[in-house]
Biotite code that builds the C-alpha atoms (Angstrom):
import biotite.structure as struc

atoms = struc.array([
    struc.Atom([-145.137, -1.417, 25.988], chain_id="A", res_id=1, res_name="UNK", atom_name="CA", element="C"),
    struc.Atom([-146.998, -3.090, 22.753], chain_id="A", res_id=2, res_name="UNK", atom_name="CA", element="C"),
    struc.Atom([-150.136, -4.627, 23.263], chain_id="A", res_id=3, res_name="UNK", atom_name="CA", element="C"),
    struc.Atom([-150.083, -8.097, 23.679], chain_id="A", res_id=4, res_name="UNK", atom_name="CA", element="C"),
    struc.Atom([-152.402, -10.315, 21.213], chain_id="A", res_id=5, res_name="UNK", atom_name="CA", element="C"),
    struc.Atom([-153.377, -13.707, 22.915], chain_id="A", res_id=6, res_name="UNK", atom_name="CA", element="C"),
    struc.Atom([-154.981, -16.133, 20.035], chain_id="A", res_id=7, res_name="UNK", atom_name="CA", element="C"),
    struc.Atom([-156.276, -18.777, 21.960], chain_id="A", res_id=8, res_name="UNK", atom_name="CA", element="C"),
    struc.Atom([-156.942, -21.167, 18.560], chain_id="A", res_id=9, res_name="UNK", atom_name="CA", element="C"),
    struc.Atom([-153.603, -20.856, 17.128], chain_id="A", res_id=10, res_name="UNK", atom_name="CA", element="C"),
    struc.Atom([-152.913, -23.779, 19.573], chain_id="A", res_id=11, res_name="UNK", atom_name="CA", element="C"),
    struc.Atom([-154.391, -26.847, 19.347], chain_id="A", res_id=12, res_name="UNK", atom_name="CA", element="C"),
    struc.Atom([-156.693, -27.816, 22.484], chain_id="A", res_id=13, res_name="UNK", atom_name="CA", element="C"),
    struc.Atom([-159.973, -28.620, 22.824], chain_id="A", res_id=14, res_name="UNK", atom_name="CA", element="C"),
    struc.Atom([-160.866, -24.606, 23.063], chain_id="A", res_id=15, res_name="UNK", atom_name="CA", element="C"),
    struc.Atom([-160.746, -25.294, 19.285], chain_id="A", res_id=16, res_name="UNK", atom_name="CA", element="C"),
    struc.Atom([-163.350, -27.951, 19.192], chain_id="A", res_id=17, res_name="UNK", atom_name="CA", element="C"),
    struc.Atom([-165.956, -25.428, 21.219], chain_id="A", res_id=18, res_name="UNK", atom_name="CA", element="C"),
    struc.Atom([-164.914, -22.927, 18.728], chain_id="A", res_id=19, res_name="UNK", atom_name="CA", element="C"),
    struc.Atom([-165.855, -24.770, 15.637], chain_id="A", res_id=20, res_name="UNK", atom_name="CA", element="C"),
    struc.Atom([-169.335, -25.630, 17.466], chain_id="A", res_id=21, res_name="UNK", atom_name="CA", element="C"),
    struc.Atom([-169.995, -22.080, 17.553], chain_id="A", res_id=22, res_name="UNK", atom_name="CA", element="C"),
    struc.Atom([-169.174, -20.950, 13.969], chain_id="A", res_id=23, res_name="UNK", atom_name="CA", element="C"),
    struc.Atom([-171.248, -24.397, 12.514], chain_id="A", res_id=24, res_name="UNK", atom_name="CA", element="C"),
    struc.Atom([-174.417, -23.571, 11.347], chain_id="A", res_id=25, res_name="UNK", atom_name="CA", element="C"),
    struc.Atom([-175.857, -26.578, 11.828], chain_id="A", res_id=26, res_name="UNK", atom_name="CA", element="C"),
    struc.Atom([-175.168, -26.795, 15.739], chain_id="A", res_id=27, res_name="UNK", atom_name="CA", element="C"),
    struc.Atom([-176.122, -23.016, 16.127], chain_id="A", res_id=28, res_name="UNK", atom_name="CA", element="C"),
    struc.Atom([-179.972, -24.421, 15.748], chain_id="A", res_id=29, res_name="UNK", atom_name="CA", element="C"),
    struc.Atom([-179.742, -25.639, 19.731], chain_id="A", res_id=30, res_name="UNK", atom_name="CA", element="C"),
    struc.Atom([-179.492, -22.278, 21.588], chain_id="A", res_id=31, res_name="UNK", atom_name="CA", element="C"),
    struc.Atom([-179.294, -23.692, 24.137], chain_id="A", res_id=32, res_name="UNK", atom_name="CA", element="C"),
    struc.Atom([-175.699, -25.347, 23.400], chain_id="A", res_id=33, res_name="UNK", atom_name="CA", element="C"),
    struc.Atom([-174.727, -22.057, 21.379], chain_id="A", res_id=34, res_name="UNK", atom_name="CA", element="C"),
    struc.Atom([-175.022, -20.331, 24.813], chain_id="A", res_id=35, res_name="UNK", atom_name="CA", element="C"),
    struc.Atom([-172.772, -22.921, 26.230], chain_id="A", res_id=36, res_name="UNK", atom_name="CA", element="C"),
    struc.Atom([-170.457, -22.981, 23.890], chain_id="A", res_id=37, res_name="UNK", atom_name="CA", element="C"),
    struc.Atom([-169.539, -19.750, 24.653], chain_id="A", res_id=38, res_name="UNK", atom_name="CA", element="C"),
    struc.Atom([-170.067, -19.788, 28.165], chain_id="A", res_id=39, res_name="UNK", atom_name="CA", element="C"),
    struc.Atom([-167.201, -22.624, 27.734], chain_id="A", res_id=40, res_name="UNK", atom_name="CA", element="C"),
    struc.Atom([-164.799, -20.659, 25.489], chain_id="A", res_id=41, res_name="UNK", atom_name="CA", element="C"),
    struc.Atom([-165.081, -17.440, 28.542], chain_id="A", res_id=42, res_name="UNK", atom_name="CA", element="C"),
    struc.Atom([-164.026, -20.257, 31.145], chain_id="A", res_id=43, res_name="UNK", atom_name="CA", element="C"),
    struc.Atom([-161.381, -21.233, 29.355], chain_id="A", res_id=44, res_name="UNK", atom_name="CA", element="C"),
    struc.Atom([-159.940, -17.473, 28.497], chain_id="A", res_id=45, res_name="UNK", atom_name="CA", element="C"),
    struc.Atom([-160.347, -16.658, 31.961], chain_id="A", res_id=46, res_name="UNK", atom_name="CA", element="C"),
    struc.Atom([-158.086, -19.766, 32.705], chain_id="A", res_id=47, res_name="UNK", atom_name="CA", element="C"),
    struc.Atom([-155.714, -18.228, 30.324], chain_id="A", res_id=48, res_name="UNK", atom_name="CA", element="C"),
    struc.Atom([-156.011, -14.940, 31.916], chain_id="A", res_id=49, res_name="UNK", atom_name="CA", element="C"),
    struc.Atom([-155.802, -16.349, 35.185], chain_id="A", res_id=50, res_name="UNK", atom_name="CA", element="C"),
    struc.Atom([-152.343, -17.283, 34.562], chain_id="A", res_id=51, res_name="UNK", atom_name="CA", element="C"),
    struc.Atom([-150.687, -13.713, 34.148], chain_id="A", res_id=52, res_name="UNK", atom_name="CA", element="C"),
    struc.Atom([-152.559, -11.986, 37.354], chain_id="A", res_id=53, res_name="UNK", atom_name="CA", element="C"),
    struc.Atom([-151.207, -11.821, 40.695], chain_id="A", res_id=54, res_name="UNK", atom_name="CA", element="C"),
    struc.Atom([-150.748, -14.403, 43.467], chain_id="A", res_id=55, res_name="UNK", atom_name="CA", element="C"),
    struc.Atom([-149.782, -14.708, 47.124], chain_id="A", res_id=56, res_name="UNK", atom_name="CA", element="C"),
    struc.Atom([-149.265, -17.028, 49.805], chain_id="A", res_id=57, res_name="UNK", atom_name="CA", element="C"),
    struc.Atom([-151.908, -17.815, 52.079], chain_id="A", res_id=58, res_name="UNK", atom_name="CA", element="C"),
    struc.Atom([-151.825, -20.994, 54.553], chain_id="A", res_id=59, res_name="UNK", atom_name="CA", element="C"),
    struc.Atom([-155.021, -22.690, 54.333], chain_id="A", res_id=60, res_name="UNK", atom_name="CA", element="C"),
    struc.Atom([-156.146, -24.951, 56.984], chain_id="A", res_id=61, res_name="UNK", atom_name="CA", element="C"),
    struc.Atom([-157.005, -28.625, 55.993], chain_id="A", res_id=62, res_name="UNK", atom_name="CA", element="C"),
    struc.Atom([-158.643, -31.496, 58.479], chain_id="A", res_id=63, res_name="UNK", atom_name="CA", element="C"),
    struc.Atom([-155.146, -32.526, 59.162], chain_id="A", res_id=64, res_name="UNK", atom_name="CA", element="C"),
    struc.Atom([-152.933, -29.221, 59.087], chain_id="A", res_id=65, res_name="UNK", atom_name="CA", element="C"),
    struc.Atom([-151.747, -26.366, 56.792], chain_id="A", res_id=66, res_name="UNK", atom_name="CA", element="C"),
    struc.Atom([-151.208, -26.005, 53.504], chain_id="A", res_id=67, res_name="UNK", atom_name="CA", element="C"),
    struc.Atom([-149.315, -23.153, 52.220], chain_id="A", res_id=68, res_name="UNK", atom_name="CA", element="C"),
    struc.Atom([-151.030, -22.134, 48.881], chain_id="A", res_id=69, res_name="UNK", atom_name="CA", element="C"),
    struc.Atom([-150.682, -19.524, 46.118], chain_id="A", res_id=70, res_name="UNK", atom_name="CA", element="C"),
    struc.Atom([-154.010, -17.779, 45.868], chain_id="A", res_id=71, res_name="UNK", atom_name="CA", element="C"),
    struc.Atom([-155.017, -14.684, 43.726], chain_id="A", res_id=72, res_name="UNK", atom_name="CA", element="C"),
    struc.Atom([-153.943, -11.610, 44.968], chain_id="A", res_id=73, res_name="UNK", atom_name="CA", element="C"),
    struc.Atom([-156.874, -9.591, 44.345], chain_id="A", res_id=74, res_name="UNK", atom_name="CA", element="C"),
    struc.Atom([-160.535, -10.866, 41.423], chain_id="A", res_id=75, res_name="UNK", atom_name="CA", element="C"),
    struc.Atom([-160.435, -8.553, 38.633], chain_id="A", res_id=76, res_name="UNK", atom_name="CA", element="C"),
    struc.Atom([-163.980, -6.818, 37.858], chain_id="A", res_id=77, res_name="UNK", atom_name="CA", element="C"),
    struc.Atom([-165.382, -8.646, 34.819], chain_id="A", res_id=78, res_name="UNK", atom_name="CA", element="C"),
    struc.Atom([-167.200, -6.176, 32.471], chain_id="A", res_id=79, res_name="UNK", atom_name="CA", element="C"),
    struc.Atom([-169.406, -7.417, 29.726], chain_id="A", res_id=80, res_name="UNK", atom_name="CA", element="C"),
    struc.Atom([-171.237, -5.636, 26.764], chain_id="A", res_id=81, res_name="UNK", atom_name="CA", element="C"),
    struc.Atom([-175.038, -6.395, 26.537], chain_id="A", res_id=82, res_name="UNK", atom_name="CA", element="C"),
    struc.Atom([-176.909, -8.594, 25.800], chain_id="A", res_id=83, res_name="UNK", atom_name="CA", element="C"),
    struc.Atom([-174.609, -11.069, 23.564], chain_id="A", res_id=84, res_name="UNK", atom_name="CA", element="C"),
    struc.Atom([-171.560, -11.274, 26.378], chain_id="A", res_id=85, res_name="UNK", atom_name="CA", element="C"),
    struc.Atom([-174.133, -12.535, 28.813], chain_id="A", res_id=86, res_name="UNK", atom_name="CA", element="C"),
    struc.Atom([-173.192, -16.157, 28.518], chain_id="A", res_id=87, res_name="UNK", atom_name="CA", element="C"),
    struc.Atom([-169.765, -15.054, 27.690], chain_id="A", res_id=88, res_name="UNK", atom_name="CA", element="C"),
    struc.Atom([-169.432, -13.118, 31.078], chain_id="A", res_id=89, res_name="UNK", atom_name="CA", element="C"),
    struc.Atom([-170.786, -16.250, 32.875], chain_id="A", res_id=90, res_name="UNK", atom_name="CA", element="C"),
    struc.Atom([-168.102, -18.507, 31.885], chain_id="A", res_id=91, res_name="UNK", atom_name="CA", element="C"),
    struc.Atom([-165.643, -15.497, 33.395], chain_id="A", res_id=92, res_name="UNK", atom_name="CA", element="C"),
    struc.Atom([-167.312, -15.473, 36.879], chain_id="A", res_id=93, res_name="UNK", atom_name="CA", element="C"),
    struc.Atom([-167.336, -19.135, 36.951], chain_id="A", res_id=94, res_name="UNK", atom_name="CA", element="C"),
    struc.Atom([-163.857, -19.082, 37.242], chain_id="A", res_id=95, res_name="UNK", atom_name="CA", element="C"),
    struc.Atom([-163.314, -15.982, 38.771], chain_id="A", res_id=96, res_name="UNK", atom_name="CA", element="C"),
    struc.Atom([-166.841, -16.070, 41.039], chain_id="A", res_id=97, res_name="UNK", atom_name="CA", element="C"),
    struc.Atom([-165.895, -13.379, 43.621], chain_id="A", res_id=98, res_name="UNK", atom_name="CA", element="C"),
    struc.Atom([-165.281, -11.233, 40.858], chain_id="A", res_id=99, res_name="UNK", atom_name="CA", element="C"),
    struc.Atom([-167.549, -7.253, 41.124], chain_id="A", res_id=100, res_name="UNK", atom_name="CA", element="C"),
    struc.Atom([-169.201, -7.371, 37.733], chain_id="A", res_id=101, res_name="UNK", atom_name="CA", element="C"),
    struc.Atom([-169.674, -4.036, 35.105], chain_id="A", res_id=102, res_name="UNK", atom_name="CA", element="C"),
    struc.Atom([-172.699, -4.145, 32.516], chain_id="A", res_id=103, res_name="UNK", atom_name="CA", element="C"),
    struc.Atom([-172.704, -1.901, 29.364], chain_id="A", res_id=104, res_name="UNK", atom_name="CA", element="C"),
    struc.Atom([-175.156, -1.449, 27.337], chain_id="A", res_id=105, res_name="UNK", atom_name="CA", element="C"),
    struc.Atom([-174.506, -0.854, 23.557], chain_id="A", res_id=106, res_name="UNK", atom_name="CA", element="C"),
    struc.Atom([-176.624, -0.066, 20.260], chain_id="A", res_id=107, res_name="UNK", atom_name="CA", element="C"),
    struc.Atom([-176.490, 0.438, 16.888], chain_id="A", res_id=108, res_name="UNK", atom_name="CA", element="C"),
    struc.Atom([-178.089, 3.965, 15.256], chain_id="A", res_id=109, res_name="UNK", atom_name="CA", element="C"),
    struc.Atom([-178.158, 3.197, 11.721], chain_id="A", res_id=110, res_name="UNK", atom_name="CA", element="C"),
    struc.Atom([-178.955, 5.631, 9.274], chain_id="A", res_id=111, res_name="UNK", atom_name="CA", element="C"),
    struc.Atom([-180.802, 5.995, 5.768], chain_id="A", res_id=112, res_name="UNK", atom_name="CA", element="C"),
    struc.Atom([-178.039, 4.202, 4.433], chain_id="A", res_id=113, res_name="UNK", atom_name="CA", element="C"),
    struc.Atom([-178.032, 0.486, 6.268], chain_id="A", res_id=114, res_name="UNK", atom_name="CA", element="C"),
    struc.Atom([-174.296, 0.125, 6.008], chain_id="A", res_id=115, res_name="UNK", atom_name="CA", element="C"),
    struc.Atom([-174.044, 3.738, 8.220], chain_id="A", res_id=116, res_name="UNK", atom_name="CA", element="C"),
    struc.Atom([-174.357, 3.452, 12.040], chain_id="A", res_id=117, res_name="UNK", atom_name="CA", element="C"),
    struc.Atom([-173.390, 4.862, 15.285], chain_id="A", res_id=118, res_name="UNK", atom_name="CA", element="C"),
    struc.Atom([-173.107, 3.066, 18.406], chain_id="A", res_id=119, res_name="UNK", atom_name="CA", element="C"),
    struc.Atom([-174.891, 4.385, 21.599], chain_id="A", res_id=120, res_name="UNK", atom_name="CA", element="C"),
    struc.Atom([-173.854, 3.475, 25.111], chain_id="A", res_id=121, res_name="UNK", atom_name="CA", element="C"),
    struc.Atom([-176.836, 3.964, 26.648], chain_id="A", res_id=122, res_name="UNK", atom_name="CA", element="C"),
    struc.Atom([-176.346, 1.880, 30.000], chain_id="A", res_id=123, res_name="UNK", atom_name="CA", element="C"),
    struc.Atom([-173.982, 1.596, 32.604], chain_id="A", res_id=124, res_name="UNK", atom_name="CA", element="C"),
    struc.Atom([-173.828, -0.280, 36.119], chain_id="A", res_id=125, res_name="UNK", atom_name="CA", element="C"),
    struc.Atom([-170.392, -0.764, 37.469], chain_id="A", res_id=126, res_name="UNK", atom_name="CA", element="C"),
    struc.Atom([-168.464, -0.586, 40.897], chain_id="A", res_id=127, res_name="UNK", atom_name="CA", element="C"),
    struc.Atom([-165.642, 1.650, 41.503], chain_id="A", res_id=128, res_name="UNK", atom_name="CA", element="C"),
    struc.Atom([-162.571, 0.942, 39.001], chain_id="A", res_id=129, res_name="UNK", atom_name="CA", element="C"),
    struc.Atom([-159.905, 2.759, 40.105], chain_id="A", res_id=130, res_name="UNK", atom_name="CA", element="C"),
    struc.Atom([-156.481, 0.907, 40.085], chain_id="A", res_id=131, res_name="UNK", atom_name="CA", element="C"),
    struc.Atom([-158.338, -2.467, 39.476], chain_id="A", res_id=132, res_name="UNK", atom_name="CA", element="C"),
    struc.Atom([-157.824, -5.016, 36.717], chain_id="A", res_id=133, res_name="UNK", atom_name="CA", element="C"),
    struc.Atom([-160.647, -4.915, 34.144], chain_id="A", res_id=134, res_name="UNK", atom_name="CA", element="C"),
    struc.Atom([-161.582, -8.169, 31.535], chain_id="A", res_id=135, res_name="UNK", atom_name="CA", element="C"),
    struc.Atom([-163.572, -6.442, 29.094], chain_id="A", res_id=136, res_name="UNK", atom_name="CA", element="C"),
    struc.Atom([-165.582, -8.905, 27.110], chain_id="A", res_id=137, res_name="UNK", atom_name="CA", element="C"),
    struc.Atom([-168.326, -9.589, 24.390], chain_id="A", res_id=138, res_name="UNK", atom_name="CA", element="C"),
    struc.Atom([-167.914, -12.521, 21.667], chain_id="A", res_id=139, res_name="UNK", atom_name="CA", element="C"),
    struc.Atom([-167.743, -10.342, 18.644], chain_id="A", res_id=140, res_name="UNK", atom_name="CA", element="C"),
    struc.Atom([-164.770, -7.581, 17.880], chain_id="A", res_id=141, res_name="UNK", atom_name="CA", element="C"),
    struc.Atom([-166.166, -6.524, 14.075], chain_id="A", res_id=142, res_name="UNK", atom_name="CA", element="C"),
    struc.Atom([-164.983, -2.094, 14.114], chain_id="A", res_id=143, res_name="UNK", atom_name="CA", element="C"),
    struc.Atom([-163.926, -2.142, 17.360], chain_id="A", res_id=144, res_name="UNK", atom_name="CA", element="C"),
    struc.Atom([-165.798, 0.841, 18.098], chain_id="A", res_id=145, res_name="UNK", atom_name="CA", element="C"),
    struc.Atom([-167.984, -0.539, 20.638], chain_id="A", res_id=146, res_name="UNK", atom_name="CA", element="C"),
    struc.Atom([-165.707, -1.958, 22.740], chain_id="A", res_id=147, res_name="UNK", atom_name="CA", element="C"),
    struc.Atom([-163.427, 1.529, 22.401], chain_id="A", res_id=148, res_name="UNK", atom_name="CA", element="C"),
    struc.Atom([-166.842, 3.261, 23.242], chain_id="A", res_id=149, res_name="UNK", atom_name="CA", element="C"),
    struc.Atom([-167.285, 0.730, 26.487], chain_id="A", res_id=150, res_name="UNK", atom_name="CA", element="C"),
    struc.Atom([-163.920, 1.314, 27.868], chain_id="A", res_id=151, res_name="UNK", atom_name="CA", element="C"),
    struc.Atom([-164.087, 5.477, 27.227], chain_id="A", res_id=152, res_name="UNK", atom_name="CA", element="C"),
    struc.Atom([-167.557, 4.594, 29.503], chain_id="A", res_id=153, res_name="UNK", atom_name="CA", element="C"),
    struc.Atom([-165.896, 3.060, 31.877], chain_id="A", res_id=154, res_name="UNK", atom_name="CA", element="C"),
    struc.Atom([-163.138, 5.843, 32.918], chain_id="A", res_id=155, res_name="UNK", atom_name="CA", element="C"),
    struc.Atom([-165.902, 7.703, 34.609], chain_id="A", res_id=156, res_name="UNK", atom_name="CA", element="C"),
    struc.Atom([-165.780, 4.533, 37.544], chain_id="A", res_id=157, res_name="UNK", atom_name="CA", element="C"),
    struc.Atom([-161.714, 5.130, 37.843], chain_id="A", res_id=158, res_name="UNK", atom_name="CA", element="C"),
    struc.Atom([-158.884, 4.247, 35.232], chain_id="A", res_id=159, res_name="UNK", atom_name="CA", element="C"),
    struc.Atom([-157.919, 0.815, 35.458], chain_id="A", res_id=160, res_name="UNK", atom_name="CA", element="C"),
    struc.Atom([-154.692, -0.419, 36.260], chain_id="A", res_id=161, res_name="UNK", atom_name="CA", element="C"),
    struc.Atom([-154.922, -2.935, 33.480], chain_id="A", res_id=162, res_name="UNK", atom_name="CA", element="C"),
    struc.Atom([-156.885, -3.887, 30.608], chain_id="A", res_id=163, res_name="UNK", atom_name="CA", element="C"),
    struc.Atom([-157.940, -7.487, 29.249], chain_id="A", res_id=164, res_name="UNK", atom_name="CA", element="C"),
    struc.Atom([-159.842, -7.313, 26.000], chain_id="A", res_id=165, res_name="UNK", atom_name="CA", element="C"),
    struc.Atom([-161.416, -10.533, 25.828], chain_id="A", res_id=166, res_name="UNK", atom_name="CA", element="C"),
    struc.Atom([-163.753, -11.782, 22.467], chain_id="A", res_id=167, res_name="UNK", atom_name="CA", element="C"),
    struc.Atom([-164.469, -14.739, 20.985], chain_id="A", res_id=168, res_name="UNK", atom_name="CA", element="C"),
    struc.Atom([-163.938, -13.755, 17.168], chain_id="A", res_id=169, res_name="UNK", atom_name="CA", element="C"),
    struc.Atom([-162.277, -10.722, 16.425], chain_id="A", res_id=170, res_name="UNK", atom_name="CA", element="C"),
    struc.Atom([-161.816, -9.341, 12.659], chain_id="A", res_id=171, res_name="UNK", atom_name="CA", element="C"),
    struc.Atom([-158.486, -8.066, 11.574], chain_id="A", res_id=172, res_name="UNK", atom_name="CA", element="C"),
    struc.Atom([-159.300, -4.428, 10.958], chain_id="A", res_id=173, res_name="UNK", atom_name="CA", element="C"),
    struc.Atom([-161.128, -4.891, 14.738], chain_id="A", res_id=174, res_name="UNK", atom_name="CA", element="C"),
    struc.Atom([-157.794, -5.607, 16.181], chain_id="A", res_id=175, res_name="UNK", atom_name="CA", element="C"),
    struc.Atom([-156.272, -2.307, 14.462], chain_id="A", res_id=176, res_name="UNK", atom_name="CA", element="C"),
    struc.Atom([-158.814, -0.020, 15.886], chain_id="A", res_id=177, res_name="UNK", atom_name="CA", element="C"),
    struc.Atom([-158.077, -1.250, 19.066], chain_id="A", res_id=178, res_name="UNK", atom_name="CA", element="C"),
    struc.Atom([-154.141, -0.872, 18.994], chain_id="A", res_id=179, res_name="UNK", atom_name="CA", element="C"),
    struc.Atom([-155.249, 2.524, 17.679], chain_id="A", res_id=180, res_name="UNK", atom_name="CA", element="C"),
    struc.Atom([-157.476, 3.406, 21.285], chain_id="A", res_id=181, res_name="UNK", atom_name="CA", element="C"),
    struc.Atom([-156.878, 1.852, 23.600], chain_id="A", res_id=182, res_name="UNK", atom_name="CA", element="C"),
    struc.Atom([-154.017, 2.247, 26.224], chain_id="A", res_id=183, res_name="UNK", atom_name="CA", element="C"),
    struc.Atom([-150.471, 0.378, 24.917], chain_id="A", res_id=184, res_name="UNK", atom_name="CA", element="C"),
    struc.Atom([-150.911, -1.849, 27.976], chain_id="A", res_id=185, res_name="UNK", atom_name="CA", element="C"),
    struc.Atom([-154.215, -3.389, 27.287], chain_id="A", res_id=186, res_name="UNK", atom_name="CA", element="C"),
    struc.Atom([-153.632, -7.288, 26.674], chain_id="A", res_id=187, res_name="UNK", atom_name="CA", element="C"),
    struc.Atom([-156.129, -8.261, 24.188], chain_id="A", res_id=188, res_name="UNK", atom_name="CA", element="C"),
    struc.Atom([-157.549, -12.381, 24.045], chain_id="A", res_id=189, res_name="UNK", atom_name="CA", element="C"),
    struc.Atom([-159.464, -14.109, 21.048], chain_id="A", res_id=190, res_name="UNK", atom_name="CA", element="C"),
    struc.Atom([-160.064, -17.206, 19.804], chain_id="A", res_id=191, res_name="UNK", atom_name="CA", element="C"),
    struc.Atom([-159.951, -16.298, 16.371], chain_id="A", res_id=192, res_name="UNK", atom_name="CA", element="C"),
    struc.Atom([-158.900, -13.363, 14.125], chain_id="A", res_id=193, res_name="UNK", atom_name="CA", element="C"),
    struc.Atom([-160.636, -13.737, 10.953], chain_id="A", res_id=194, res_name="UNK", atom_name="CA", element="C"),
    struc.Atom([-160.122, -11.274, 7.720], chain_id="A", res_id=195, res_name="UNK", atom_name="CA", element="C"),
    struc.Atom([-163.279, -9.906, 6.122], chain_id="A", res_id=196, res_name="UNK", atom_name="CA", element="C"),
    struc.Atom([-165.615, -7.747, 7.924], chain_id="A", res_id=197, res_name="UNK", atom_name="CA", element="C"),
    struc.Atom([-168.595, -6.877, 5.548], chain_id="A", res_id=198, res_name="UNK", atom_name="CA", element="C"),
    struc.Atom([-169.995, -3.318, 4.291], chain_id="A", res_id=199, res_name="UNK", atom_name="CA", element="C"),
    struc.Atom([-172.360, -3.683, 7.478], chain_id="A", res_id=200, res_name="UNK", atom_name="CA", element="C"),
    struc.Atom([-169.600, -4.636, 9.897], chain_id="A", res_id=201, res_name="UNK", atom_name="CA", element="C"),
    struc.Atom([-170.054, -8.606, 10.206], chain_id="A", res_id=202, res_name="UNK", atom_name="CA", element="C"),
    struc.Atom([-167.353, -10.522, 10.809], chain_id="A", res_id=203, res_name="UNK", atom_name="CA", element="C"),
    struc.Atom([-166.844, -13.295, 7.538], chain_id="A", res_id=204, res_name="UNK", atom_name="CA", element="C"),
    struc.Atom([-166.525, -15.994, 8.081], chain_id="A", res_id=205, res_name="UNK", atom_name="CA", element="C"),
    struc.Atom([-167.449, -14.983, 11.769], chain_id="A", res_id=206, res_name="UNK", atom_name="CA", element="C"),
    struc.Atom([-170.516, -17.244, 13.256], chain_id="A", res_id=207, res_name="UNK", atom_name="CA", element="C"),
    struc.Atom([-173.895, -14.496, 12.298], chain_id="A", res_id=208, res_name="UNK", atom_name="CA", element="C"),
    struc.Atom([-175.202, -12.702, 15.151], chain_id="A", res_id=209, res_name="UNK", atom_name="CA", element="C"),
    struc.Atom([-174.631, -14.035, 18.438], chain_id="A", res_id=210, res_name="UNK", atom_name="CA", element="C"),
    struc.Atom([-177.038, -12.329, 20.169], chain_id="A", res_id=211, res_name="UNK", atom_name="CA", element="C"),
    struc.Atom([-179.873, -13.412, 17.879], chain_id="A", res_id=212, res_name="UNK", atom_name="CA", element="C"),
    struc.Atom([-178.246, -16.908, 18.123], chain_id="A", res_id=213, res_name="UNK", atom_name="CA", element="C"),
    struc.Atom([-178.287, -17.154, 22.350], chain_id="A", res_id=214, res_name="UNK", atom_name="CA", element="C"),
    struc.Atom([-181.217, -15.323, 22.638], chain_id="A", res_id=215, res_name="UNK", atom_name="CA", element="C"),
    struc.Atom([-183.832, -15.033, 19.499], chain_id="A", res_id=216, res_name="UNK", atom_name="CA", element="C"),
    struc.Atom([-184.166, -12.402, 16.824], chain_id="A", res_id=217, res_name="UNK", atom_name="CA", element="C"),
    struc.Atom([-184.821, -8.770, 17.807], chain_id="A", res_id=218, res_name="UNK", atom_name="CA", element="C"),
    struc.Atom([-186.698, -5.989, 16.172], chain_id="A", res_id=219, res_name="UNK", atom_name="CA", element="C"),
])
């Protein structure tokens, strides 16, 4: 099996709308929306995600009888890179609110030269994996590394039984690097695939840093 790309903007909806809000430089000034606007595009991926998990019956009692309804089979554990997929990850347990939630946390070691880094995971807080489905998210695929780096991290809770990649902009050569590491069966979601990634690994035309945008410029 292949994995499956989901590109949530190829289609027209109003997904699109909260992803041009994102990328627009002007509207990135209110961090405040920023943070919603991608707290909005994770609800709606998760709704998308929601539709390919499992379901079963379960009769659910109303004030005037039973109602037989279809009902996820099981929450998937929703595991977000720091600190960037924060309001990312929230729009996933919105939706999926009973969800058991994995935290990663990821840096950069650049070098003399600016354009040479590592990346460090240097954090981890998670439940137990095994044989559970895992949506993997943080807004920005650039290398790919990071997220290839998170998931490696995550074996030592269990292997997954399935793997949802889930980002808000992804880059092209992003995408190849994970086809190239990950397992065949991970299904990966974005809302945009765009073609450049810079000598220092920013997505272009991308939307800048989104953790500096949700949360203030680091040192």
């Amino acid at each position: 099996m292949k994995h499956k790309i989901n590109n949530l903007g190829e289609q027209d909806s109003v997904f699109n709308q909260f992803m041009a809000e994102i990328r627009d430089a002007g509207v990135q000034t209110d961090s405040l929306r920023f943070r919603r606007n991608l707290e909005r595009v994770g609800e709606l991926i998760a709704y998308e995600i929601s539709k390919v998990l499992g379901y079963e019956r379960q009769a659910i009692t109303t004030p005037l009888g039973v109602s037989e309804c279809r009902v996820l089979a099981g929450q998937p554990v929703l595991a977000t890179i720091l600190r960037a997929g924060l309001p990312f990850h929230a729009g996933f347990l919105n939706y999926f609110d009973q969800a058991e939630n994995t935290f990663i946390s990821a840096y950069r070691i650049h070098h003399n030269d600016e354009d040479d880094f590592d990346v460090e995971i240097e954090y981890l807080s998670s439940p137990d994996l095994e044989g559970k489905t895992v949506i993997l998210c943080d807004p920005m695929l650039a290398t790919g590394s990071s997220m290839v780096l998170a998931y490696r991290a995550l074996l030592a809770r269990g292997k997954p039984r399935h793997l949802h990649i889930a980002t808000v902009i992804a880059s092209a050569q992003g995408i190849g690097f994970l086809k190239k590491h990950l397992p065949s069966e991970t299904t990966i979601w974005t809302g945009a695939i765009d073609a450049e990634l810079t000598p220092r690994s920013y997505i272009v035309p991308g939307l800048g840093d989104a953790g500096d945008l949700a949360y203030g410029s680091k040192k």
